[in-house]
C-alpha positions in Angstrom: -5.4 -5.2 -4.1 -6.0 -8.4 -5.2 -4.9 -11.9 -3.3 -2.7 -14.0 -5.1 -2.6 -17.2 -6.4 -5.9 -16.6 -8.7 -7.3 -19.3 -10.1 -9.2 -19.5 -14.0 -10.0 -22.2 -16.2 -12.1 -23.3 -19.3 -15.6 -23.5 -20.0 -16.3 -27.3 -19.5 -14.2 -27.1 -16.4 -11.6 -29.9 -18.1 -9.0 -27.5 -17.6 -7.8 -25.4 -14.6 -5.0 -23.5 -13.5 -3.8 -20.7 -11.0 -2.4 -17.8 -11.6 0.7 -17.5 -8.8 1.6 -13.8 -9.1 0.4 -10.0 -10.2 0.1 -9.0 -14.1 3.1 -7.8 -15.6 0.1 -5.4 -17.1 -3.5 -6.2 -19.1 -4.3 -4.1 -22.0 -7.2 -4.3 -24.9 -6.6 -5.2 -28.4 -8.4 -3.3 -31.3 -6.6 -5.3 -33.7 -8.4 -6.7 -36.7 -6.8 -10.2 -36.0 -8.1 -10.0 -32.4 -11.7 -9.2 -34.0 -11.2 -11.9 -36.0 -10.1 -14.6 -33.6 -12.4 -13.9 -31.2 -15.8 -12.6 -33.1 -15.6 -9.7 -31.2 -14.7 -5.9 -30.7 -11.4 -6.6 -28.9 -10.2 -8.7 -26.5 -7.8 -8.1 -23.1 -4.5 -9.5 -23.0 -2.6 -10.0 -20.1 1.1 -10.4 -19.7 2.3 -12.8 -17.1 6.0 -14.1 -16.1 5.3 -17.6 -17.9 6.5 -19.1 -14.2 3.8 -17.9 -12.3 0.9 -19.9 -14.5 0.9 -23.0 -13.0 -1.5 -25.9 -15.1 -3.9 -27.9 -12.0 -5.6 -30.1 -13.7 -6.6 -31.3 -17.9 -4.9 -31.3 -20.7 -4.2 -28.5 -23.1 -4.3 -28.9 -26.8 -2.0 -26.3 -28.6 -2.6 -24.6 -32.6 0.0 -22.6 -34.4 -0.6 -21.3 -37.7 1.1 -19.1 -40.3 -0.2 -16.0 -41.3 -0.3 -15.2 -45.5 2.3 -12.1 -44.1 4.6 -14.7 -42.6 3.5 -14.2 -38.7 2.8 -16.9 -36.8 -0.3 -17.1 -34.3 -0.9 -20.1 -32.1 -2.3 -20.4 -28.5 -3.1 -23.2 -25.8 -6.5 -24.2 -25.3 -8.6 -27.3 -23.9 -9.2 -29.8 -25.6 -13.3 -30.5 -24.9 -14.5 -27.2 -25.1 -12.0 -24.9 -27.5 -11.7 -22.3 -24.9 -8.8 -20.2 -25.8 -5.9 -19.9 -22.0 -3.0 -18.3 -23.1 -0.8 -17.8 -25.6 3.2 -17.3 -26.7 4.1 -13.6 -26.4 7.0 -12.5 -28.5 9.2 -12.7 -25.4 9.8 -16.4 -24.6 9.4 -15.9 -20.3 6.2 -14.0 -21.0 2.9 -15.6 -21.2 -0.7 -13.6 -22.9 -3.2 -15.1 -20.8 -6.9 -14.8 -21.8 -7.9 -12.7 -18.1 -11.7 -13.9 -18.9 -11.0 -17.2 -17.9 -10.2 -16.0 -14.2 -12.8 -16.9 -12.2 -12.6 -13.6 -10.5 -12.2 -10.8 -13.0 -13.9 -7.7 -11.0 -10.3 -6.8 -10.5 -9.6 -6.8 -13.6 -8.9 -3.1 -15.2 -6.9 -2.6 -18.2 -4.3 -0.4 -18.3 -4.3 0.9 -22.0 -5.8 0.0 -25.5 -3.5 -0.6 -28.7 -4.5 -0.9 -31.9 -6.8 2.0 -31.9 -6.8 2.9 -35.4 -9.1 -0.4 -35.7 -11.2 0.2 -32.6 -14.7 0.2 -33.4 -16.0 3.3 -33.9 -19.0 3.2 -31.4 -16.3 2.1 -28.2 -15.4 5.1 -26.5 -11.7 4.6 -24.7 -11.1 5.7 -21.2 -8.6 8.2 -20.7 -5.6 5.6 -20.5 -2.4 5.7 -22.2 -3.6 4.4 -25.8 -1.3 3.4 -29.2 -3.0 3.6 -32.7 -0.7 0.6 -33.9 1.3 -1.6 -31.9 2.1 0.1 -28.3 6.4 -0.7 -29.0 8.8 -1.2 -26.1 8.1 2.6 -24.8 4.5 2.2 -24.9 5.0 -1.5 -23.3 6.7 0.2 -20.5 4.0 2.9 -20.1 1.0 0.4 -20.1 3.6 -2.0 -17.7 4.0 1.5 -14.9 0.0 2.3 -15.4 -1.0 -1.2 -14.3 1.4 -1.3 -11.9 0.4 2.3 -9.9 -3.5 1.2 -10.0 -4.9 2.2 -7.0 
């Protein structure tokens, strides 16, 4: 098991921050807005109780734009080197931290992938619990009790 409080940051270094307390759970996104965003295949969310993030040091710049379907996506990042922290989640206590700015992230081992039905088809998914769309509040729950029982 991992030692808490964990500490990440951006690139530059301008920013830093620890995180206080264990995951609620850290999945991977196949969705095409996370391929997008990123320039890559997917990226790892995970979900933290917005208390236990606590900010150290810099100052974080924040972006929210609307969608041309009426979402909104925004996130938190520094303001030197763009490097992307954390974003809102849908649930106002919950936090989606980016877990590759951890400086430790050997620990880190996701517990299911959503968004499958826009996975790449070369990436070959573990046998975890897995959602083709959006994992819903039974899925959530099932990715929340896989994290959680990790060895």
């Amino acid at each position: 098991m991992v030692d808490f409080p964990q500490h990440g940051g951006c690139v530059c270094g301008d920013v830093r921050y620890a995180l206080t307390e264990d995951p609620i759970t850290l999945y991977v996104c196949h969705c095409t807005d996370c391929q997008s965003e990123s320039g890559a295949s997917f990226t790892l969310s995970m979900v933290i109780q917005r208390e236990t993030l606590e900010i150290l040091q810099g100052e974080l710049r924040e972006y929210a734009v609307e969608l041309p379907d009426g979402r909104r996506k925004g996130a938190s990042y520094c303001g030197r080197c763009v490097t992307r922290l954390f974003g809102p989640s849908r649930r106002p206590t919950l936090t989606l931290l980016s877990p590759g700015t951890l400086d430790d992230t050997c620990w880190l081992q996701p517990a299911g992938h959503i968004w499958t039905r826009s996975a790449q088809p070369w990436i070959e998914i573990p046998d975890v619990p897995r959602f083709e769309r959006q994992a819903g509040e039974a899925g959530m729950l099932e990715l929340v009790r896989t994290w959680k029982s990790r060895g």
